[in-house]
Every structure is written in C-alpha cells, then in structure tokens.
N, CA, C and O of each residue as an XYZ file, in Angstrom:
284
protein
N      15.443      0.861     -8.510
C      14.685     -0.043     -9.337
C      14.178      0.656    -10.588
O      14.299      0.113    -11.687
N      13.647      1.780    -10.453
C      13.059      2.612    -11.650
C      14.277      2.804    -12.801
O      13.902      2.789    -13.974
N      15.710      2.982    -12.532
C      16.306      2.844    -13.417
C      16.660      1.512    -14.445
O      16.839      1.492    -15.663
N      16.683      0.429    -13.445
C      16.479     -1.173    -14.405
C      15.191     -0.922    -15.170
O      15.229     -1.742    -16.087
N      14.028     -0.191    -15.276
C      12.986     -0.005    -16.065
C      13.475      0.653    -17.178
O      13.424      0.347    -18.370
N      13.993      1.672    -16.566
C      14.509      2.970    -17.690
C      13.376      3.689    -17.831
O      12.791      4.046    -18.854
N      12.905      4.021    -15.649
C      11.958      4.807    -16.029
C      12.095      6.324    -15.272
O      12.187      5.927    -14.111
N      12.145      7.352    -15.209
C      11.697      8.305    -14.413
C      11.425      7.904    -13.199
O      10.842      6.846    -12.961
N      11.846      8.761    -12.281
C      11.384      8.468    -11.011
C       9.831      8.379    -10.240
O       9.267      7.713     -9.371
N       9.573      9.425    -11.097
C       8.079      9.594    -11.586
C       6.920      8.903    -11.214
O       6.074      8.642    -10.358
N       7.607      8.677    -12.967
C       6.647      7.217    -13.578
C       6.886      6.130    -12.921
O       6.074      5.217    -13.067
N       7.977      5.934    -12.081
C       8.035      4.300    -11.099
C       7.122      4.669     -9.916
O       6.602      3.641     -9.485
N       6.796      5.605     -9.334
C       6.387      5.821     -8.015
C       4.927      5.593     -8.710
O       4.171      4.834     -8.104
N       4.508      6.116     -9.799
C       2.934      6.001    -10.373
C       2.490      4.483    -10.051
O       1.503      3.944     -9.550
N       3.733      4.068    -10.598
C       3.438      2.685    -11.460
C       2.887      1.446    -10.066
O       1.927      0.734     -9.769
N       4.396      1.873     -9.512
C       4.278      1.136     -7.849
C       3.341      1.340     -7.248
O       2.703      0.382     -6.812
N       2.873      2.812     -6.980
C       1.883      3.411     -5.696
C       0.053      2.692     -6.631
O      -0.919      2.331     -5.966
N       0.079      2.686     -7.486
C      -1.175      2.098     -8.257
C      -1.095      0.795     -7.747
O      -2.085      0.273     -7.234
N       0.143      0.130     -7.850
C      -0.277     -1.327     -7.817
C      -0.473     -1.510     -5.914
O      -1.194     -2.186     -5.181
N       0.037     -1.032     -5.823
C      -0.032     -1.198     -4.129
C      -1.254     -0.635     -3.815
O      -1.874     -1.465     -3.151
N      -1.937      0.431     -3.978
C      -3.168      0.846     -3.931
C      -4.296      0.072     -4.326
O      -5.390      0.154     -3.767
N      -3.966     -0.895     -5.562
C      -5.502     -1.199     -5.500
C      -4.582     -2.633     -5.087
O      -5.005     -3.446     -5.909
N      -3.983     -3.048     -4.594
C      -3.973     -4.637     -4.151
C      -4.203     -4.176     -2.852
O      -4.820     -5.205     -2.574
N      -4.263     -3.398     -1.579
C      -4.984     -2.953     -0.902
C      -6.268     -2.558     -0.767
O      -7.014     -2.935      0.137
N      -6.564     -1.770     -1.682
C      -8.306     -1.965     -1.740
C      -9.216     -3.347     -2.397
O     -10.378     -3.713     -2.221
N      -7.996     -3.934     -3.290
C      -8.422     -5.260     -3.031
C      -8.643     -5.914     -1.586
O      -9.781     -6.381     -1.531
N      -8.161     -6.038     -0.787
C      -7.942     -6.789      0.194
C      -8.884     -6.369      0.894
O      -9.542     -7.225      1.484
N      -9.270     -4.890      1.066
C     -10.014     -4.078      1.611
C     -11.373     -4.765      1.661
O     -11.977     -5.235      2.626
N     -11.767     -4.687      0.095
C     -13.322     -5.164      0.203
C     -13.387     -6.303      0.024
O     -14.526     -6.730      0.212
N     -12.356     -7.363     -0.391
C     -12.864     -9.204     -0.292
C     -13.130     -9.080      1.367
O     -14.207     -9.556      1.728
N     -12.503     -8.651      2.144
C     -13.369     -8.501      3.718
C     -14.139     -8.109      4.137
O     -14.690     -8.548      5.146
N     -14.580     -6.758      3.267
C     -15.658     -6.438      3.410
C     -17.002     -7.278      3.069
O     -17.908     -7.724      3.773
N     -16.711     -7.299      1.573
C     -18.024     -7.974      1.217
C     -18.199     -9.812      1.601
O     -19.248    -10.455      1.569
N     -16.894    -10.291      1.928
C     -17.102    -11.392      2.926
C     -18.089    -11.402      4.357
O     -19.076    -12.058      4.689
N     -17.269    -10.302      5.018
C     -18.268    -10.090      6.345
C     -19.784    -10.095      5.819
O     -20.567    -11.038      5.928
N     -19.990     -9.086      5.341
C     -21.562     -8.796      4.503
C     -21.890    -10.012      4.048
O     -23.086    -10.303      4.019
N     -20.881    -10.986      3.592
C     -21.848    -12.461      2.852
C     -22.614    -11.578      1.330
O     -23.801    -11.526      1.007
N     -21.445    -10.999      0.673
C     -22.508    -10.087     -0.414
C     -21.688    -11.206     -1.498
O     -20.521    -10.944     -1.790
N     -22.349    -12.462     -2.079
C     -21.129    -12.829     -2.946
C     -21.198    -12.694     -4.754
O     -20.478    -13.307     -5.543
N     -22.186    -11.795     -5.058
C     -22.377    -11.326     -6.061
C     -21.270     -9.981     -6.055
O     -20.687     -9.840     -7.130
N     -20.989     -9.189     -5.197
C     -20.110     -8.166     -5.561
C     -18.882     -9.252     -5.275
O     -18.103     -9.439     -6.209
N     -18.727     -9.780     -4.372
C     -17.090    -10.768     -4.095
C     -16.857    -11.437     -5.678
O     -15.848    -11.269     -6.363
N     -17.533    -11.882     -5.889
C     -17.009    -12.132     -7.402
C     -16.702    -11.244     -8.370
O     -15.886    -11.457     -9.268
N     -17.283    -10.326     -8.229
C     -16.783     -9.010     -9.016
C     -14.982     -8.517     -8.910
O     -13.999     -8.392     -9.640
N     -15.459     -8.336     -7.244
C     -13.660     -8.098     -6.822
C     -12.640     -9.036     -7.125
O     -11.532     -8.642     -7.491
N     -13.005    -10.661     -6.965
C     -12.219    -11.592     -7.418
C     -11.641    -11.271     -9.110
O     -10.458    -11.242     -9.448
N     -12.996    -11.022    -10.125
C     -12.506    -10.579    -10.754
C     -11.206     -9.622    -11.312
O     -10.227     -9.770    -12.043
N     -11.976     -8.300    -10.303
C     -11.148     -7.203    -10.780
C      -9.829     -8.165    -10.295
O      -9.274     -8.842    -11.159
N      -9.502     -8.193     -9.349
C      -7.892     -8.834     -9.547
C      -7.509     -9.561    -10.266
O      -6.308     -9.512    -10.528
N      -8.352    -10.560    -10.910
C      -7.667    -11.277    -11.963
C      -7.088    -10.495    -12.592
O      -5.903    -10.628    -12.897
N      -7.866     -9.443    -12.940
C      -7.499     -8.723    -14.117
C      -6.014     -7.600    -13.706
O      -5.035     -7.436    -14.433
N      -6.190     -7.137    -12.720
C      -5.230     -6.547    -12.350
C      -4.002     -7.344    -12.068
O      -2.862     -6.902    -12.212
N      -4.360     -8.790    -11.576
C      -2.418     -9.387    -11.468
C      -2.319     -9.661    -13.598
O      -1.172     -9.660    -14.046
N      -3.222     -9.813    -14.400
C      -2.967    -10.050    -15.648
C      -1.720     -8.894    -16.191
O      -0.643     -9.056    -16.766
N      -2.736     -7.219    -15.509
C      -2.631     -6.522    -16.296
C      -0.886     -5.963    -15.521
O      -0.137     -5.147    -16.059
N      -0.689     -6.484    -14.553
C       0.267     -6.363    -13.704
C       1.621     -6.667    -14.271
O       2.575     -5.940    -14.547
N       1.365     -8.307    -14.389
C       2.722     -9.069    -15.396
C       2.503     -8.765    -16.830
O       3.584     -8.550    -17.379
N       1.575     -8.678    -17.566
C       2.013     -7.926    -18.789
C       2.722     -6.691    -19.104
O       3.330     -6.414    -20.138
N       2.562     -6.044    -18.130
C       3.127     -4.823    -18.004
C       4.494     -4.472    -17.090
O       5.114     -3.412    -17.006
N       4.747     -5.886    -16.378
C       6.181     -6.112    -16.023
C       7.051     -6.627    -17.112
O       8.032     -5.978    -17.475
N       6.633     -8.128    -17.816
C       6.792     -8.124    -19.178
C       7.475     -7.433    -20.166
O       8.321     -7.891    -20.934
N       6.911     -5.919    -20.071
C       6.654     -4.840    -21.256
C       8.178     -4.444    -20.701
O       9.090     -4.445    -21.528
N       8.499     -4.068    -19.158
C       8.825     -3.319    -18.843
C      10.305     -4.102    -18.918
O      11.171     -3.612    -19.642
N      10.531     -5.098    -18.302
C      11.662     -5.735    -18.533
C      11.913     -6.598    -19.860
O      12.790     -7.444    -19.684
N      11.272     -6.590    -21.338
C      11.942     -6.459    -22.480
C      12.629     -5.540    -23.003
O      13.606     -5.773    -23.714
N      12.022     -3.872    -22.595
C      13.017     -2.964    -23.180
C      13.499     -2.994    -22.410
O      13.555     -1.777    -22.237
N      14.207     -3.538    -21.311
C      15.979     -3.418    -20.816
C      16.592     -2.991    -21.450
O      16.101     -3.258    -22.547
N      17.999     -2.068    -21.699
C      18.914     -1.868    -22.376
C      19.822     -2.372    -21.310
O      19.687     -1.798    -20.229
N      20.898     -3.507    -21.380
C      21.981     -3.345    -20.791
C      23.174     -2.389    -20.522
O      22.799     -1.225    -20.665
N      24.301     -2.470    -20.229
C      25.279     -1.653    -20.637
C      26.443     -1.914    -20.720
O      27.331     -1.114    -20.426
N      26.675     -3.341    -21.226
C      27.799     -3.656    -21.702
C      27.481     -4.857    -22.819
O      28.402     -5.369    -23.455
C-alpha cells in the first residue's frame, strides 16, 4: 500500500500506526468517560475525532492526488 502513496515504508507505518493509535485511544476514553458519566470531557473526545477523521481524509486526499501512475 505505501507504494500506491509513493511513500517510504517508513513514513506509511508512521502514518498508519498514528491513525490506529489514536482511533483506539479514542475508543478508549469515550468508555471511559461514559462509565464516569464525565460529559464535559466526552465532548471534548467527540471532538478530538471530529477532527482527527477531518484531518484523516484530507490527508488521504493529499495522498492519493499525487499518484503518479505508470502508464
């Protein structure tokens, strides 16, 4: 897959292991702070993911315009 990016092996494992990391610690604390009934931080976290699936597809976006084909 990192090569359809035209990225380093690298930089795909960064890219992947980030997004999988915090959509896990997402998940992590909407249960947490559910159990707790804390819904001043739950909105926070709701947040942060907005922002992270935003910042997610813009940056898939990014990644599949510079495609270079090869033929």
């Amino acid at each position: 897959m990192y090569s359809y990016y035209n990225l380093t092996k690298l930089q795909y494992v960064i890219y992947a292991g980030f997004v999988a990391i915090a959509g896990l610690c997402t998940i992590f604390f909407v249960g947490f702070y559910t159990l707790k009934k804390n819904s001043v931080n739950l909105k926070k976290v709701f947040w942060c993911f907005v922002i992270l699936v935003l910042l997610t597809v813009i940056f898939e976006v990014y990644l599949g315009a510079r495609f270079v084909g090869k033929g």
